[in-house]
C-alpha positions, 0 to 999 in steps of 0.5 A: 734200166727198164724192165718189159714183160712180154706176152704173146700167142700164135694160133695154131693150125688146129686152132690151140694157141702157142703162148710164151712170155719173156722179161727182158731188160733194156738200159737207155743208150747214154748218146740216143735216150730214144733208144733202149739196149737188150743185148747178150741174152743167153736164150737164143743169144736174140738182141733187141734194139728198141726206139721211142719214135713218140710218146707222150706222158701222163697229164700232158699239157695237149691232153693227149692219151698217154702212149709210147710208140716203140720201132724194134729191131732184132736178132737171134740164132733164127733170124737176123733182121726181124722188126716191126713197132708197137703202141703201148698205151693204158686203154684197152683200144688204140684212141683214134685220135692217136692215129694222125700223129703215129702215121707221122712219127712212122715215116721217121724210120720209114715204117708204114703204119697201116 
């Protein structure tokens, strides 16, 4: 199992912000470790699907910034087929030096990254 708490806020025209926030629980796909399972939520009864395209661990032998590219797909009783990818690392701005490596790893689900 693994656990996400998600944040997130939209501005709205009059310039407040709309925020929500969901904790949602994945389990690891026994046949693609890569992929992470959300389904049967009762909210919106949305599914997550969530693949690890890359990451590398903490005090990797590279000494590449620890990080985890996420590639998601998903549905809901709103929108089917809604997706996109997010980077998930502990600094506070993307490394530069992460970019090469993730414009890479994006054309693995054909995804542009920029």
């Amino acid at each position: 199992k693994f656990f996400g708490k998600l944040n997130w806020r939209i501005e709205e025209p009059d310039g407040e912000f709309f925020t929500r926030d969901a904790v949602q629980e994945f389990y690891q796909d026994p046949e693609n470790p890569a992929h992470m399972i959300n389904h049967d939520n009762e909210y919106l009864h949305y599914q997550d699907d969530w693949y690890i395209v890359d990451y590398a661990a903490d005090d990797n032998k590279e000494g590449t910034p620890p990080f985890a590219f996420v590639y998601y797909r998903g549905e809901n009783d709103a929108w089917i087929g809604y997706g996109g990818a997010v980077v998930y690392t502990r600094d506070a701005k993307l490394p530069e030096s992460l970019l090469p490596r993730l414009r890479e790893a994006a054309k693995k689900v054909n995804f542009d990254f920029d």
